[in-house]
C-alpha positions in Angstrom: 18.1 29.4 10.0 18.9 25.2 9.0 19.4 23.3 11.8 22.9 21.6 12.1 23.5 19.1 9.9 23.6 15.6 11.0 25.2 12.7 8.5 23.0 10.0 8.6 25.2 7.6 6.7 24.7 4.4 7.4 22.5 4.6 10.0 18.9 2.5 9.9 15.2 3.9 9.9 12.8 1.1 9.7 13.6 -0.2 6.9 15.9 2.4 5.2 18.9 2.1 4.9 21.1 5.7 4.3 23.3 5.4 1.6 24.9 9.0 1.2 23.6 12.4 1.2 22.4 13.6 -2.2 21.7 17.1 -1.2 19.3 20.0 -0.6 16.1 20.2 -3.0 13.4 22.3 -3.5 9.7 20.4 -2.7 6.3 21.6 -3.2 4.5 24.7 -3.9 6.4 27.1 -1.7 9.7 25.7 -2.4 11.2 24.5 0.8 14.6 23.2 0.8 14.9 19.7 1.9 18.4 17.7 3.1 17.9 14.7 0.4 19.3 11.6 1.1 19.9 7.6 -1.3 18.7 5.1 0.8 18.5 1.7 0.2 14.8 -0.4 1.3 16.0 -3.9 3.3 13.7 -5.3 -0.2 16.5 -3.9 -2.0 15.0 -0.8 -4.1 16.6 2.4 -4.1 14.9 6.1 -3.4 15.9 9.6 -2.4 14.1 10.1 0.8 13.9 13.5 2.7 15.7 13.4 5.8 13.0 15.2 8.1 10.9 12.2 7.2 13.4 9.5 8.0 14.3 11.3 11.5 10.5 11.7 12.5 9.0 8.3 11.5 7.2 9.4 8.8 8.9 7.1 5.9 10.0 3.8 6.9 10.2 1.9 4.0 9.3 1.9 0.2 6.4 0.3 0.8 7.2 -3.6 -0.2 5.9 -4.6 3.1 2.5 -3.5 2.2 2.5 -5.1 -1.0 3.6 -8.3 0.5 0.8 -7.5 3.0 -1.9 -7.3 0.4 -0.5 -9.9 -1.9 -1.0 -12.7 1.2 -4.7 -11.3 1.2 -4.9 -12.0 -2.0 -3.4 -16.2 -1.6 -5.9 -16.3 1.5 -8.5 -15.7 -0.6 -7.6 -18.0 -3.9 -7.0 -20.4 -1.1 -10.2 -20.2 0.2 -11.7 -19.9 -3.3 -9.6 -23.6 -3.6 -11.7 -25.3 -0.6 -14.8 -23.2 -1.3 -15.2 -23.8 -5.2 -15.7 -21.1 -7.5 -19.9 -21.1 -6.6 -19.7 -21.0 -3.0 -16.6 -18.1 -3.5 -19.0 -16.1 -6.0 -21.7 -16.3 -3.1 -19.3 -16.0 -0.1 -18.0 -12.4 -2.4 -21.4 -11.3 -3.2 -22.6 -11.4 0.3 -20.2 -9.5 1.7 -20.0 -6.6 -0.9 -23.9 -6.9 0.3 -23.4 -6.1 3.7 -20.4 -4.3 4.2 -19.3 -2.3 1.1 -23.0 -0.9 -0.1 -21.2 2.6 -0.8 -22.3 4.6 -4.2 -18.8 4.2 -4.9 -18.5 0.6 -4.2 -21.4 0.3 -7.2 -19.1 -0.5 -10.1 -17.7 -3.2 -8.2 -20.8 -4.6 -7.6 -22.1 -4.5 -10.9 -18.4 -6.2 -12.2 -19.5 -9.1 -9.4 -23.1 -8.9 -11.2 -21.2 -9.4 -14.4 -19.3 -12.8 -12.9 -22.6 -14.0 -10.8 -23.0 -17.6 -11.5 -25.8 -19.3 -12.2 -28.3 -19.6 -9.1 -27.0 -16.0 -7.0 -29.5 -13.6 -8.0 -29.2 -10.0 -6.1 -31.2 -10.4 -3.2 -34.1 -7.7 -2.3 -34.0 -4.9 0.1 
């Protein structure tokens, strides 16, 4: 038996917004029936969003905020490539693929990074 429905118009869930309620889909392999709802992200993009998942926590947003997350990563480190100079950035890189990300599936990445190496950073023994 559903549980009572519950409008969630208008109301907030991290950064969702509900819009209206679209109605009940099937998801997945064993067809469950979902309450589907438009919601709006506070970024502005649009997305049917289960309502279990808005009501337990599980879907907050669309996910801008971890783009925006990774894309200031990314200034920070042209910034520091800025102070640093492309050399000393090469180096700074190299070394710490070196020590922290010697994984067999880190390896095309550091073969890409052998690929850029400038002049003077040779791979550095065992």
């Amino acid at each position: 038996m559903n549980p009572p429905f519950k409008d969630l118009t208008g109301r907030r869930f991290g950064r969702w917004e509900v819009i209206r309620f679209i109605g009940v889909k099937t998801f997945g392999k064993d067809n469950k029936r979902k309450r589907t709802w438009h919601c709006r992200c506070e970024c502005g993009r649009e997305a049917l969003v289960i309502g279990s998942s808005l009501t337990s926590g599980q879907s907050k947003g669309c996910g801008c905020r971890r783009v925006a997350a990774q894309d200031l990563r990314l200034r920070t480190l042209f910034d520091l490539e800025r102070i640093l100079g492309k050399e000393m950035m090469a180096s700074f890189m190299w070394d710490y693929v070196q020590k922290h990300l010697n994984l067999p599936a880190m390896k095309s990445l550091q073969s890409q990074l052998l690929a850029m190496e400038p002049e003077g950073i040779k791979e550095k023994p065992a």
